[in-house]
C-alpha positions as CSV (number, residue, x, y, z in Angstrom):
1,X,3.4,9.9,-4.4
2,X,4.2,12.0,-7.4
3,X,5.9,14.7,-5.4
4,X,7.6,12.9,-2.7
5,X,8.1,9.4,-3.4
6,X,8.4,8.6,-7.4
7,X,12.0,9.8,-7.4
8,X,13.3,8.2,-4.1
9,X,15.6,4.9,-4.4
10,X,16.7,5.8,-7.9
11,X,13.3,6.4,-9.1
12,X,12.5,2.8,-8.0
13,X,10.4,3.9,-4.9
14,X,7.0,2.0,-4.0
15,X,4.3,2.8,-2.0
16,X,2.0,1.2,0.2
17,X,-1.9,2.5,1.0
18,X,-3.0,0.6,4.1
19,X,-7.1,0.8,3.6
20,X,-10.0,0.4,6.4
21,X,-12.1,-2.2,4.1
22,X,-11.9,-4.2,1.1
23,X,-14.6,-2.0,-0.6
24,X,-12.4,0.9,0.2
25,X,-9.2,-0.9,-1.5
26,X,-11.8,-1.2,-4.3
27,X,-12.6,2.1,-4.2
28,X,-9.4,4.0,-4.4
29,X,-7.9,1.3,-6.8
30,X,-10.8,2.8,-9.0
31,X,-9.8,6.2,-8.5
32,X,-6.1,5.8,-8.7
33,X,-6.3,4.2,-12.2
34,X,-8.2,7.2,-13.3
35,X,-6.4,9.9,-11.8
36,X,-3.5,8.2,-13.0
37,X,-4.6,7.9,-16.4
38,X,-5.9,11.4,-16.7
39,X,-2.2,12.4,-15.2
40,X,-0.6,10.1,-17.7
41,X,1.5,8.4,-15.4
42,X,3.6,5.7,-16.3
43,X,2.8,3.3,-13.9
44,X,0.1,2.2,-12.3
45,X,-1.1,0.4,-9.0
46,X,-2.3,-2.4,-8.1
47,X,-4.6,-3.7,-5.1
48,X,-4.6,-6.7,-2.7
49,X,-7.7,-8.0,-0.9
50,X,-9.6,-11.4,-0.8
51,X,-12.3,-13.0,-1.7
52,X,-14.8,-11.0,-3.8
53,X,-15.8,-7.4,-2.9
54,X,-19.5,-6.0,-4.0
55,X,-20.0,-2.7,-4.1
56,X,-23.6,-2.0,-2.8
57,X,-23.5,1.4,-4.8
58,X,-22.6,-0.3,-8.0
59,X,-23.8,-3.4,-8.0
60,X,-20.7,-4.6,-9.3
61,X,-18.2,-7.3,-8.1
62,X,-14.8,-7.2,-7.9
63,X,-11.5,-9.1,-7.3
64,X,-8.0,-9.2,-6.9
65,X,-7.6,-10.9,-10.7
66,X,-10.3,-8.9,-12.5
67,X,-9.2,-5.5,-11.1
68,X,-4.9,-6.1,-11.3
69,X,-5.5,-8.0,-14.8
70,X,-1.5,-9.2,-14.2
71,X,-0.5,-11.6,-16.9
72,X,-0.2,-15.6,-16.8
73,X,0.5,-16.7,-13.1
74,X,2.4,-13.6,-11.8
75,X,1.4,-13.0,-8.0
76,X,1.4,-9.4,-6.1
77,X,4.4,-9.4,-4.8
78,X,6.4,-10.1,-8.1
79,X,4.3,-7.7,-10.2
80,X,5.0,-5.1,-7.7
81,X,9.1,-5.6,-8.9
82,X,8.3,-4.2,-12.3
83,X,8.8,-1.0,-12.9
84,X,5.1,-0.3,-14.2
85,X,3.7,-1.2,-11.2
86,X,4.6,1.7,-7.8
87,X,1.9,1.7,-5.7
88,X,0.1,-1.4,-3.6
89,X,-3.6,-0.8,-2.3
90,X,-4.2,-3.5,1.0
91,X,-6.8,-4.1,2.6
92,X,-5.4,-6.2,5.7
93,X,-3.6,-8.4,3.0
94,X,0.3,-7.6,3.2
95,X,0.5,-5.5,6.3
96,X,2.5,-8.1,7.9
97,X,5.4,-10.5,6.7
98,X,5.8,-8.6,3.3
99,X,9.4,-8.1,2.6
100,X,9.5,-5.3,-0.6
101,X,12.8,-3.1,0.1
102,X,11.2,-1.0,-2.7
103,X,8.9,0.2,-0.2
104,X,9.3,4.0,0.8
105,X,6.3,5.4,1.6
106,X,3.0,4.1,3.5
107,X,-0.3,5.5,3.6
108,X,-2.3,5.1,6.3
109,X,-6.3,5.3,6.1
110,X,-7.3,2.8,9.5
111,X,-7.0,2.4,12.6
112,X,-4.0,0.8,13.7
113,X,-3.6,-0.7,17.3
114,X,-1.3,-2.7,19.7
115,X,1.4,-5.3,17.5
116,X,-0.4,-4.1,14.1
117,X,0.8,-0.8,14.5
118,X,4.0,-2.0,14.5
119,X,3.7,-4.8,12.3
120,X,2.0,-2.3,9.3
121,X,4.6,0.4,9.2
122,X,7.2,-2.4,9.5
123,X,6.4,-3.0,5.6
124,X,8.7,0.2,5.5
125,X,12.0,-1.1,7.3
126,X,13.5,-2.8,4.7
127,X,17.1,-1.9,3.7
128,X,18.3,-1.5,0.1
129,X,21.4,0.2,-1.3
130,X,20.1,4.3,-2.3
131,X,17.0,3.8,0.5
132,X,18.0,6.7,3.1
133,X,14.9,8.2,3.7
134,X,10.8,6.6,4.4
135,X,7.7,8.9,4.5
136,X,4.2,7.9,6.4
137,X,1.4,9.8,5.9
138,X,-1.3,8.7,8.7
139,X,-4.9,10.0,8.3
140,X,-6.3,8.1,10.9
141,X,-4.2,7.7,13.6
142,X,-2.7,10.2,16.2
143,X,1.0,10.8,17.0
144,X,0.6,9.8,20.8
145,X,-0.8,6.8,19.8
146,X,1.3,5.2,17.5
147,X,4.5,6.1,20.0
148,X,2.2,4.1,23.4
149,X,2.4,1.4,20.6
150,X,5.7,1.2,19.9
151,X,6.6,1.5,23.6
152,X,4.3,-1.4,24.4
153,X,6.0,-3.0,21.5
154,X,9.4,-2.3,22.5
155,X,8.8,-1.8,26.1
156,X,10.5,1.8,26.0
């Protein structure tokens, strides 16, 4: 993010990491904050998932509200507009319908398939005056797959 993404759309860019699990959302929201913190960064990111997520290793529970702490009634989707706030978490929350034109770059860490495929790294296609450019970085999924779904999709 740092390298390739903070700077796009007039330093307005967002990004998106598209998690296997809820406990894995927890997980790297817990890392990000304290890489990000030891970095000194001046934003932060925040995670979407429902219901409430134990860790087994921990003990610990955790939830949207606890682990975002966003002030008053401010939802996901309107914290993610301020400027402190540049990377969203998911796990299965927001991969569909979620219109953030902000959003330049996706990370992929599941196993898409079929109309999700599609649907996911459609979080990416919205326009906005200085977007020219989107980045996906896919750890789970192979090249030749993604393109059988778009052409299922699409029927190319």
């Amino acid at each position: 993010f740092v390298s390739q993404t903070q700077n796009k759309i007039q330093g307005k860019a967002r990004a998106m990491l598209v998690t296997r699990s809820r406990l894995h959302a927890v997980r790297f929201k817990l890392k990000f904050d304290e890489l990000m913190s030891e970095r000194g960064l001046q934003y932060r990111a925040l995670v979407a998932f429902s219901g409430t997520v134990k860790d087994p290793d921990t003990g610990l529970d955790y939830t949207e509200k606890s682990m975002n702490q966003l002030q008053g009634k401010l939802s996901i989707p309107e914290a993610l507009k301020m400027p402190e706030n540049r990377i969203l978490i998911v796990a299965d929350k927001f991969q569909t319908g979620f219109d953030e034109p902000m959003m330049q770059t996706m990370f992929v860490d599941k196993k898409l398939g079929g109309a999700n495929t599609v649907q996911t790294l459609s979080r990416l296609n919205r326009t906005m005056r200085g977007k020219d450019t989107t980045m996906v970085l896919d750890f789970e999924n192979q090249p030749e797959e993604i393109r059988e779904d778009l052409k299922f999709v699409f029927n190319l």
